[in-house]
Gaussian input, Z-matrix of N, CA and C with variables (Angstrom, degrees):
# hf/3-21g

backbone

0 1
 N
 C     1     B1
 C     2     B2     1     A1
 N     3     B3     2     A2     1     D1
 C     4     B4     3     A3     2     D2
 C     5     B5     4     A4     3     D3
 N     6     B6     5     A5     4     D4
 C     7     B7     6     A6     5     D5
 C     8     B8     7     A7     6     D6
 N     9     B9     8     A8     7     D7
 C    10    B10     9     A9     8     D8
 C    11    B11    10    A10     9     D9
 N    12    B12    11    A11    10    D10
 C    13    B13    12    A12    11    D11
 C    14    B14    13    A13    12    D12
 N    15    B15    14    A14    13    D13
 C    16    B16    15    A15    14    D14
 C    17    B17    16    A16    15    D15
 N    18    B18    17    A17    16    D16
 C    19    B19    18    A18    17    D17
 C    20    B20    19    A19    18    D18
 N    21    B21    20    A20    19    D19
 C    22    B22    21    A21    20    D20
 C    23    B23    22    A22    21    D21
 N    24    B24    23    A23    22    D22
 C    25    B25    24    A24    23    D23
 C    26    B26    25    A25    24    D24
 N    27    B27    26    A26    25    D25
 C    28    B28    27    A27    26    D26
 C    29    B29    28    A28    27    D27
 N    30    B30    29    A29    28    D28
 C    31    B31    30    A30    29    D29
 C    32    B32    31    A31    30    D30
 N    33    B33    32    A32    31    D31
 C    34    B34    33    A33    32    D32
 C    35    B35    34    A34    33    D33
 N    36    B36    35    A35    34    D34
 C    37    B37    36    A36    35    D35
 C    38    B38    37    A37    36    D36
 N    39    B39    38    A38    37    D37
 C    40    B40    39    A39    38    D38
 C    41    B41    40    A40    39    D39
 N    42    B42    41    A41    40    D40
 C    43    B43    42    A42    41    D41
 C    44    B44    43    A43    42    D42
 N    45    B45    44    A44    43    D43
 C    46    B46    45    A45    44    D44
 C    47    B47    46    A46    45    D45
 N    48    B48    47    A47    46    D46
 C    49    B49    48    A48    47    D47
 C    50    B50    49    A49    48    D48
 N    51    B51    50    A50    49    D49
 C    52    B52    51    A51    50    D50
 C    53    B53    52    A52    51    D51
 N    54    B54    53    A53    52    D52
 C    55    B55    54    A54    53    D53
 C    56    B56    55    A55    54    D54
 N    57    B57    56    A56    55    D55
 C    58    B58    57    A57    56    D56
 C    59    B59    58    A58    57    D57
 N    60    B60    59    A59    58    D58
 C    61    B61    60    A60    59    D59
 C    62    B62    61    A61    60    D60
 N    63    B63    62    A62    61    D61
 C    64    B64    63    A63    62    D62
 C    65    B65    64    A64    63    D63
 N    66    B66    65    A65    64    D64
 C    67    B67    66    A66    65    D65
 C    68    B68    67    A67    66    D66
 N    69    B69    68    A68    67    D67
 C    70    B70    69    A69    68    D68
 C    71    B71    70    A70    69    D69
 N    72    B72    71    A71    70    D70
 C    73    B73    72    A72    71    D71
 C    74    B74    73    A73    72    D72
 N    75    B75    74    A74    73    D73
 C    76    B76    75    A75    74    D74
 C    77    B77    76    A76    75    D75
 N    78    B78    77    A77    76    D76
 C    79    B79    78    A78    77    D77
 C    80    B80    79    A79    78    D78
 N    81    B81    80    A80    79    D79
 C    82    B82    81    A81    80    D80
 C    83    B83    82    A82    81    D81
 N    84    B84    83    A83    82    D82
 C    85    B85    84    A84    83    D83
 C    86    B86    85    A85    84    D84
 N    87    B87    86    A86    85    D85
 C    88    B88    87    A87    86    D86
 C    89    B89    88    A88    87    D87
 N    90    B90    89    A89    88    D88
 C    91    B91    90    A90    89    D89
 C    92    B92    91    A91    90    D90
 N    93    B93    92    A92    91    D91
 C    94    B94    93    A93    92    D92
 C    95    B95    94    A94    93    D93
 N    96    B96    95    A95    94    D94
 C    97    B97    96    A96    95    D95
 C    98    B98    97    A97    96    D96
 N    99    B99    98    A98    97    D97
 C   100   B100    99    A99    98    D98
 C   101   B101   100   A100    99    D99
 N   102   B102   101   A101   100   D100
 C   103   B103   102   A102   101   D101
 C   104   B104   103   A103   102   D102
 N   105   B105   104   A104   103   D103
 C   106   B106   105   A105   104   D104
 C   107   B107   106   A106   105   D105
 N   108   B108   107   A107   106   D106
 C   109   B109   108   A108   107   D107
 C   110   B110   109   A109   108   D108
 N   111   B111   110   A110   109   D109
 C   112   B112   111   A111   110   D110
 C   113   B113   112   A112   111   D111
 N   114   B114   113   A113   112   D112
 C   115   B115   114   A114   113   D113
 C   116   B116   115   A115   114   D114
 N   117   B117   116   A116   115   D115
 C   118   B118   117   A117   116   D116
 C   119   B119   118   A118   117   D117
 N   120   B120   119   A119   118   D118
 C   121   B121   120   A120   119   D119
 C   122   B122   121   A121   120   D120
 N   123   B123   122   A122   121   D121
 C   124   B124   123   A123   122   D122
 C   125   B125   124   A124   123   D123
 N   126   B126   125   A125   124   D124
 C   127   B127   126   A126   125   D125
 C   128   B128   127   A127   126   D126
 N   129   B129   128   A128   127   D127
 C   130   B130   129   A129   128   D128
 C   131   B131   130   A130   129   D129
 N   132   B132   131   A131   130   D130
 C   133   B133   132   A132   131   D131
 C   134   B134   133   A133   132   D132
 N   135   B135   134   A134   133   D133
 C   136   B136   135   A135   134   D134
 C   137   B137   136   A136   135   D135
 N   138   B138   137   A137   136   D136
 C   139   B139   138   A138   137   D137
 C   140   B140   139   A139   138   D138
 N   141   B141   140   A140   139   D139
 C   142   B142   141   A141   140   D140
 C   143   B143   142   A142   141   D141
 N   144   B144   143   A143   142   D142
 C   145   B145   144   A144   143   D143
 C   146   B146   145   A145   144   D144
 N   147   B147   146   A146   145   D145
 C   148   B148   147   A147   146   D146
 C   149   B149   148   A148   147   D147
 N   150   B150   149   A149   148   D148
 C   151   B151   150   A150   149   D149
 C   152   B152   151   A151   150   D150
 N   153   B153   152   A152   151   D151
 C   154   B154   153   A153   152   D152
 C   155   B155   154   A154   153   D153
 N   156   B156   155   A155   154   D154
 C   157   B157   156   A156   155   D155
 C   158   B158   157   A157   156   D156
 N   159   B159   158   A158   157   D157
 C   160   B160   159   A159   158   D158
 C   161   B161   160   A160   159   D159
 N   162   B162   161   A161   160   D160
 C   163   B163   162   A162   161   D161
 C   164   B164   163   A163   162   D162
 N   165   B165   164   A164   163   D163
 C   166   B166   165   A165   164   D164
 C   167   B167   166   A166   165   D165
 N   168   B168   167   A167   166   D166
 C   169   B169   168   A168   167   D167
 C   170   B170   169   A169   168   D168
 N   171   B171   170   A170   169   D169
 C   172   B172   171   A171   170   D170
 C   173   B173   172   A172   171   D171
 N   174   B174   173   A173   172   D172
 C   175   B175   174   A174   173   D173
 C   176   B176   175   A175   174   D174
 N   177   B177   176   A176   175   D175
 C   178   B178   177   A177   176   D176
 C   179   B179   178   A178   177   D177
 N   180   B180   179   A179   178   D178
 C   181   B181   180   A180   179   D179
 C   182   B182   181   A181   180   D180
 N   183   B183   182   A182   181   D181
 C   184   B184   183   A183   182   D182
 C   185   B185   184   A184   183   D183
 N   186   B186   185   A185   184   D184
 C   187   B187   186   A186   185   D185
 C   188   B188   187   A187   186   D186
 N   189   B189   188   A188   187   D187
 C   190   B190   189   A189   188   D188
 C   191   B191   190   A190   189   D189
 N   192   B192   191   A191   190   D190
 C   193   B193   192   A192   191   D191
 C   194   B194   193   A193   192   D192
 N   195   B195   194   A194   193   D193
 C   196   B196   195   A195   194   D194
 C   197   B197   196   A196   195   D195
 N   198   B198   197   A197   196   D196
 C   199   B199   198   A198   197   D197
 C   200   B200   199   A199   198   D198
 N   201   B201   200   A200   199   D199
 C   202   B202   201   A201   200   D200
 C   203   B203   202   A202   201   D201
 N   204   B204   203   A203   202   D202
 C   205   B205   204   A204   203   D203
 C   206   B206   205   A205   204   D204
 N   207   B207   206   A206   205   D205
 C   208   B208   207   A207   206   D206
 C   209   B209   208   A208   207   D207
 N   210   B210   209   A209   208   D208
 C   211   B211   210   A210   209   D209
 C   212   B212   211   A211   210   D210
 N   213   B213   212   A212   211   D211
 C   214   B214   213   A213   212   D212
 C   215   B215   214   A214   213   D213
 N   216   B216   215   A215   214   D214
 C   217   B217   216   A216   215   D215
 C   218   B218   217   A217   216   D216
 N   219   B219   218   A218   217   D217
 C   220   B220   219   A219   218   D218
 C   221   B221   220   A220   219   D219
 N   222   B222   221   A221   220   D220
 C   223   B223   222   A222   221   D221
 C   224   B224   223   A223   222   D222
 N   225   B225   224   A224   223   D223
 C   226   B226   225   A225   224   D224
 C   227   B227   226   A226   225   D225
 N   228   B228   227   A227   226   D226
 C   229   B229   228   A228   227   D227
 C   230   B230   229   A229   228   D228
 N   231   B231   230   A230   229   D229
 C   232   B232   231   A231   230   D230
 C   233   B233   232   A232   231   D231
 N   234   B234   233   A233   232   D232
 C   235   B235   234   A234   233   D233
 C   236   B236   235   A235   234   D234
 N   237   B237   236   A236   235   D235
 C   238   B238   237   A237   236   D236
 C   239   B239   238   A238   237   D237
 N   240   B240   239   A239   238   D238
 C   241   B241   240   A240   239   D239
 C   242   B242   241   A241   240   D240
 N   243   B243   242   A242   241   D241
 C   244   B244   243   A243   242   D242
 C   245   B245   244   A244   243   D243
 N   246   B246   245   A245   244   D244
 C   247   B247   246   A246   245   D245
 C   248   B248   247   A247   246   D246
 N   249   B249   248   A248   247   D247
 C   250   B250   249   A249   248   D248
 C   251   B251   250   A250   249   D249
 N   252   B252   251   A251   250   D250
 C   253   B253   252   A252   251   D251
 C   254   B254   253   A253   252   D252
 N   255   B255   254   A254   253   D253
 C   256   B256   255   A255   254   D254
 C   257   B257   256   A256   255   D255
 N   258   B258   257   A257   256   D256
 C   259   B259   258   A258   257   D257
 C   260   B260   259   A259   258   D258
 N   261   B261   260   A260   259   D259
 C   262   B262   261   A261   260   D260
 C   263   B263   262   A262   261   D261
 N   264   B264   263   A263   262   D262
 C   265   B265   264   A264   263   D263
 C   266   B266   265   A265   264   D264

   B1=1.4491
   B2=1.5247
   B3=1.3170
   B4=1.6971
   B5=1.5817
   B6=0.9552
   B7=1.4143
   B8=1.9135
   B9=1.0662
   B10=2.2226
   B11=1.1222
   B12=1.3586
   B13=1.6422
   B14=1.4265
   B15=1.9368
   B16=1.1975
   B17=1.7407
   B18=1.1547
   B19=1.3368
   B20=1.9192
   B21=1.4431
   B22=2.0558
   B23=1.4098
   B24=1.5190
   B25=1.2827
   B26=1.3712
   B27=1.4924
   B28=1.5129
   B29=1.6593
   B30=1.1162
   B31=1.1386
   B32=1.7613
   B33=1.1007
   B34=2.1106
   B35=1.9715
   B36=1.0864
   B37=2.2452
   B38=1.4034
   B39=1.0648
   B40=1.9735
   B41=1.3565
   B42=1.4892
   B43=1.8413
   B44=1.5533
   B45=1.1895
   B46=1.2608
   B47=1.4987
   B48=1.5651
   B49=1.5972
   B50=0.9026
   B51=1.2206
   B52=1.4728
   B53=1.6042
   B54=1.6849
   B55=0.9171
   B56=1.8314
   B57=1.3558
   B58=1.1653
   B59=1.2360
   B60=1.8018
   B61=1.2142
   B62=1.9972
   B63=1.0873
   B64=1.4101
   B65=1.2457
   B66=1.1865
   B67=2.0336
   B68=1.1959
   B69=1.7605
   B70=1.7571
   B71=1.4464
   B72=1.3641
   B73=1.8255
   B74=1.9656
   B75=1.5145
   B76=1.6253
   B77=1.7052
   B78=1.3392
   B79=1.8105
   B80=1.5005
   B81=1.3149
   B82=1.3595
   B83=1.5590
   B84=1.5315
   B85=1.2549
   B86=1.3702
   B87=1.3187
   B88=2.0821
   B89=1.9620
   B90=1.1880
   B91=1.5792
   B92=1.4308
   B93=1.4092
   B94=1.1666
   B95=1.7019
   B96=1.2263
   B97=1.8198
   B98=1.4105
   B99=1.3124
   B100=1.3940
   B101=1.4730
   B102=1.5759
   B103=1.1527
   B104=1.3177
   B105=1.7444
   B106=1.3241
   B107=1.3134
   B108=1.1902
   B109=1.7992
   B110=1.6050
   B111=1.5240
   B112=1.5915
   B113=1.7833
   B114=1.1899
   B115=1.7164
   B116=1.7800
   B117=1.4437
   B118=1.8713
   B119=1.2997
   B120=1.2793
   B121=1.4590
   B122=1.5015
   B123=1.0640
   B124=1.5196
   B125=1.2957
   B126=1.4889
   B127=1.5163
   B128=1.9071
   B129=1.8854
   B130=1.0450
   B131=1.7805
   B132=1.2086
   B133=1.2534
   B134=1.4543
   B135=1.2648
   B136=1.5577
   B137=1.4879
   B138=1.5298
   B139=1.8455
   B140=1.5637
   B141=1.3158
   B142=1.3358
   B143=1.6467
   B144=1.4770
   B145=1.5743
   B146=1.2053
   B147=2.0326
   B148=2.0978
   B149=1.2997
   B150=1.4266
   B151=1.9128
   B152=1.5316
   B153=1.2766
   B154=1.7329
   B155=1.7164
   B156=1.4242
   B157=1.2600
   B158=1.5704
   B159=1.4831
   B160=1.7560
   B161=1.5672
   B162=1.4554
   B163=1.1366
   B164=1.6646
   B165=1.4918
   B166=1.4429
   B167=1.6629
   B168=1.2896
   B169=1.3214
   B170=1.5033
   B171=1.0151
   B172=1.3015
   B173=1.6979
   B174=1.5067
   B175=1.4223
   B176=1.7320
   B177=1.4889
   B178=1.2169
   B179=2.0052
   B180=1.5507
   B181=1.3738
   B182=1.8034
   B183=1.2753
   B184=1.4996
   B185=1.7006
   B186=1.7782
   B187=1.2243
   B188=1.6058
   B189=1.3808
   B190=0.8222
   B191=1.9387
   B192=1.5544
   B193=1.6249
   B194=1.2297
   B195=1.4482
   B196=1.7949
   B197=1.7482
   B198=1.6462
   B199=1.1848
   B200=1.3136
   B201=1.2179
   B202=1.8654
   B203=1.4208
   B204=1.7177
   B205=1.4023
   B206=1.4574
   B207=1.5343
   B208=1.5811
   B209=1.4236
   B210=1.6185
   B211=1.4461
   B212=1.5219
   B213=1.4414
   B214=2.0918
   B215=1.8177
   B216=1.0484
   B217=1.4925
   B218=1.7478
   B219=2.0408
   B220=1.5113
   B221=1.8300
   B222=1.2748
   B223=1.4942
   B224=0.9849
   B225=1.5263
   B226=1.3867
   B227=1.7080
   B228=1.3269
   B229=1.4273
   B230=1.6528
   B231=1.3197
   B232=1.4699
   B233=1.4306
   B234=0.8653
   B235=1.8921
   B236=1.3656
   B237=1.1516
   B238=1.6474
   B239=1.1772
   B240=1.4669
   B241=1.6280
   B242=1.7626
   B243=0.9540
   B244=1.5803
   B245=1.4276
   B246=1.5751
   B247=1.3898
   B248=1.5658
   B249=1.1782
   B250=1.4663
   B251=1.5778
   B252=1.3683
   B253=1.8460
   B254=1.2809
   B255=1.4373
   B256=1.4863
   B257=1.2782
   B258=1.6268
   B259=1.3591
   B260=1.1796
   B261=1.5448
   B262=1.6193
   B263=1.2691
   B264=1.4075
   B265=1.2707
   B266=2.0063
   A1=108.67
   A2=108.25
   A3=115.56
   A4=117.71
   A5=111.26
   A6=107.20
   A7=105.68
   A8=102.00
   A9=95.11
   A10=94.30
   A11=99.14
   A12=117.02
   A13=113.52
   A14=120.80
   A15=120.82
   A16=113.89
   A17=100.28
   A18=111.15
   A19=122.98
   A20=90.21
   A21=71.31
   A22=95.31
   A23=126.03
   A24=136.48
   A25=106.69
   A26=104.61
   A27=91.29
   A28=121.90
   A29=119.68
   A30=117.79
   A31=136.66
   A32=77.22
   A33=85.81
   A34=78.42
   A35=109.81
   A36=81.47
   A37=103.36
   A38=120.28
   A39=126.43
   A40=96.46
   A41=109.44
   A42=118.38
   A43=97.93
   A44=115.22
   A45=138.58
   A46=104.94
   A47=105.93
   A48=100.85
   A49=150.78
   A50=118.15
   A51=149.02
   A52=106.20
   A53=128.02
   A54=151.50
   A55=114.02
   A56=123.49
   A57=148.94
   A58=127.34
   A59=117.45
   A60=112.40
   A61=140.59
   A62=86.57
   A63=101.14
   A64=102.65
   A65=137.29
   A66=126.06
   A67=73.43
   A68=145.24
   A69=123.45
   A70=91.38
   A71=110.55
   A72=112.45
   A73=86.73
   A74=77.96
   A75=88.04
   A76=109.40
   A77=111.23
   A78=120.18
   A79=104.14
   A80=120.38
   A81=110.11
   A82=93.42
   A83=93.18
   A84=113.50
   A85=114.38
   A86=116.29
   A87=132.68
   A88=79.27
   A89=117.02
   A90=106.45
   A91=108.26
   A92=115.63
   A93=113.24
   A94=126.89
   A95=125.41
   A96=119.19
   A97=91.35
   A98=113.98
   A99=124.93
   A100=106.98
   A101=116.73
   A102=117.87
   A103=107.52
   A104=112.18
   A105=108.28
   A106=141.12
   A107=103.28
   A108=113.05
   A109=123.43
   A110=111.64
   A111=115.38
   A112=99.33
   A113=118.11
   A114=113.63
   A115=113.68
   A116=91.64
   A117=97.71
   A118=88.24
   A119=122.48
   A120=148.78
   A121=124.98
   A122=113.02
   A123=111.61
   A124=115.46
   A125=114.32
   A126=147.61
   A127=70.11
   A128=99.74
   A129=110.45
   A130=103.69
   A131=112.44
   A132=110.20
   A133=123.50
   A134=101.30
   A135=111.55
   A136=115.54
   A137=108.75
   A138=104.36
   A139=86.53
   A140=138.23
   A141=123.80
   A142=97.27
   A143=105.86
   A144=106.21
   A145=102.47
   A146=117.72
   A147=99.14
   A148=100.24
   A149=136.68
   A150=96.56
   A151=75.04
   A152=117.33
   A153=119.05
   A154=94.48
   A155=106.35
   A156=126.69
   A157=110.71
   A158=101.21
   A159=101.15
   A160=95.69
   A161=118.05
   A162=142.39
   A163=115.33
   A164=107.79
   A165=111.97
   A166=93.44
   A167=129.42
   A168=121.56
   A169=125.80
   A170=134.67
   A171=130.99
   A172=122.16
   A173=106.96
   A174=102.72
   A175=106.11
   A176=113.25
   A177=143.64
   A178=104.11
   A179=105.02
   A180=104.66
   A181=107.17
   A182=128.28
   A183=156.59
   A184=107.98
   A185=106.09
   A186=114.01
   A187=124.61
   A188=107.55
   A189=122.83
   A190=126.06
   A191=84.07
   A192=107.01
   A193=123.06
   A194=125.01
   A195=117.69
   A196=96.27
   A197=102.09
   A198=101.06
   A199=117.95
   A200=129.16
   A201=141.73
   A202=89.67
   A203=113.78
   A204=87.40
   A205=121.35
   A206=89.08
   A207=104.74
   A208=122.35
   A209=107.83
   A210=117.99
   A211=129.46
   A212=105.28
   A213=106.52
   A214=101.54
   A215=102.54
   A216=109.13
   A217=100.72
   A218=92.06
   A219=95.19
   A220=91.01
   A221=120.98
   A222=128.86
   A223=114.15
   A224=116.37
   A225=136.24
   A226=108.25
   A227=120.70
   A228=123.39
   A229=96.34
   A230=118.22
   A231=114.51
   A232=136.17
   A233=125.52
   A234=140.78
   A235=109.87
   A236=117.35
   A237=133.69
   A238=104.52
   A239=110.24
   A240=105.15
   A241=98.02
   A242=126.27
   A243=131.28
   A244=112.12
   A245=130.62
   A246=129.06
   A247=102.42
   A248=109.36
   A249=129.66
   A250=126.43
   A251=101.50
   A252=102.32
   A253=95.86
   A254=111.09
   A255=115.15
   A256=103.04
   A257=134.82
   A258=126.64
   A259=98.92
   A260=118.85
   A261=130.72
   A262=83.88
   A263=158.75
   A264=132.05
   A265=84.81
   D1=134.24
   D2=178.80
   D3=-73.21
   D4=160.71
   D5=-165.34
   D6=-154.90
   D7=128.89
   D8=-178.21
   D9=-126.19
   D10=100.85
   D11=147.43
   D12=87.83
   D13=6.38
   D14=-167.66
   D15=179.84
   D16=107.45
   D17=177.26
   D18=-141.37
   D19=153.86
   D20=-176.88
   D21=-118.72
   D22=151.68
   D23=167.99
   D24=-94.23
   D25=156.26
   D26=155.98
   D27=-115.51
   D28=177.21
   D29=173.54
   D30=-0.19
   D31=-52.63
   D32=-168.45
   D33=-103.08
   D34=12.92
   D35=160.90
   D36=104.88
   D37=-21.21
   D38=-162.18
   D39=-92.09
   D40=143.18
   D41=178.96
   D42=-74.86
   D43=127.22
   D44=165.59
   D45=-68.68
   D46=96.96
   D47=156.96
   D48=-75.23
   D49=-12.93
   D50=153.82
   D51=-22.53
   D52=-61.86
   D53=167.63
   D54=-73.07
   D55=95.43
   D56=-166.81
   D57=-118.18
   D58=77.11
   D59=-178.90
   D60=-78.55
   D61=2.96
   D62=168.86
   D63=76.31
   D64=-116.67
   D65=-157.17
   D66=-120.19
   D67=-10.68
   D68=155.27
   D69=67.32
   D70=-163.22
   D71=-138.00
   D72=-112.84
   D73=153.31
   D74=-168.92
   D75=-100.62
   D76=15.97
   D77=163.64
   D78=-170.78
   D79=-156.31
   D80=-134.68
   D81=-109.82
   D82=159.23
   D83=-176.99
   D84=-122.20
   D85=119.69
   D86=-156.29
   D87=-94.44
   D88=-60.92
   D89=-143.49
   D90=-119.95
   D91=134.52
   D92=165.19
   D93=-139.72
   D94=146.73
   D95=-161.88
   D96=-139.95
   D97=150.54
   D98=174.76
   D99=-132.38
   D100=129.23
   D101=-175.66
   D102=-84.20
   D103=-177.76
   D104=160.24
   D105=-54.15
   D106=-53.63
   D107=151.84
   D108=-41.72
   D109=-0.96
   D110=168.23
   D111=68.20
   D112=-9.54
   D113=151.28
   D114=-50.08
   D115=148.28
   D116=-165.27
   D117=-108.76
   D118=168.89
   D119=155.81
   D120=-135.05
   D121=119.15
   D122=-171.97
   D123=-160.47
   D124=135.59
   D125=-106.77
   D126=-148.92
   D127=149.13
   D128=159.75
   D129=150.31
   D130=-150.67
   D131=-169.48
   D132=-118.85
   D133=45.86
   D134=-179.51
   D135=-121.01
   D136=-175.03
   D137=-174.32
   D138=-145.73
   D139=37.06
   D140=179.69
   D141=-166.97
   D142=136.39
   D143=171.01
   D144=-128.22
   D145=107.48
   D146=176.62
   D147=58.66
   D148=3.14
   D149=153.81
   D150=149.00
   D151=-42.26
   D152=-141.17
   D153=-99.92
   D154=164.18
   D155=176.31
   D156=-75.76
   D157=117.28
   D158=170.02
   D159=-157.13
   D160=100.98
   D161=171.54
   D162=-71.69
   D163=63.57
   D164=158.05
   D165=96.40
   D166=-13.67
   D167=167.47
   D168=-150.46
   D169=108.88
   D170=179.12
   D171=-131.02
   D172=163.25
   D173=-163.57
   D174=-122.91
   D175=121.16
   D176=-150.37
   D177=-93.18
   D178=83.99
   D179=172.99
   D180=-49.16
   D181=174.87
   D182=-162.72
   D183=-76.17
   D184=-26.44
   D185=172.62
   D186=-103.46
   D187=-0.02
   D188=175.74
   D189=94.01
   D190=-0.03
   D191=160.72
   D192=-42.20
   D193=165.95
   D194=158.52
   D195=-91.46
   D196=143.61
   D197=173.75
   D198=-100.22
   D199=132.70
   D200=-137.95
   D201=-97.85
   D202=-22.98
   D203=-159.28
   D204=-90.98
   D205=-8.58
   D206=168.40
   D207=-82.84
   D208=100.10
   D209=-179.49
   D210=-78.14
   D211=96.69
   D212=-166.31
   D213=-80.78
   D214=-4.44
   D215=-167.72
   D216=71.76
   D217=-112.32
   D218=-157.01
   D219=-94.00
   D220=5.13
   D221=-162.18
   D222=82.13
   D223=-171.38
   D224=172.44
   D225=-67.72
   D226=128.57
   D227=-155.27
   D228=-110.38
   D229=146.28
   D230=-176.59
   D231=40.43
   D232=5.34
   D233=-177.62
   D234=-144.07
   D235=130.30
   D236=163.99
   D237=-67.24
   D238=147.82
   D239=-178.59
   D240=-83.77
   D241=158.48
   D242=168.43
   D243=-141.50
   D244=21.85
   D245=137.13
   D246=-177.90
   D247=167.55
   D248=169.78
   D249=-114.66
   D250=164.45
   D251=173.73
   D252=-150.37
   D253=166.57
   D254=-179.22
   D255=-125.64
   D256=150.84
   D257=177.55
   D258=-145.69
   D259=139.79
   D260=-149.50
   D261=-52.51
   D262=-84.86
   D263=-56.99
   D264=-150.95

């Protein structure tokens, strides 16, 4: 199975299909953080995630969905992201 720019394995090495990013990001991706909830975040140099608008940052539901509820607005404006951090709160 093809995969752009993002895939999860599991354990013993095998692509987890479970996790399904769809045509995934159409250039490169510098940063990525995983919360507790096992939601992804990832930073990089694109404007599209699977179909949808994510201007340099978007947030990666458990299935590999875009998650809606995370509002970037218009994104990160003029700068590629080149890393992330997470802070509890």
């Amino acid at each position: 199975t093809g995969r752009n720019r993002i895939a999860r394995i599991n354990t013993d090495g095998t692509l987890d299909t479970s996790f399904n990013p769809g045509t995934g990001f159409p250039n490169v991706v510098y940063a990525l953080a995983i919360q507790n909830d096992n939601k992804i975040f990832a930073g990089g140099e694109f404007t599209t995630f699977n179909g949808s608008t994510a201007v340099r940052i978007v947030r990666i539901n458990t299935d590999g969905t875009v998650d809606g509820t995370f509002d970037t607005g218009t994104g990160v404006s003029g700068w590629n992201v080149l890393g992330l951090g997470l802070q509890d709160d």
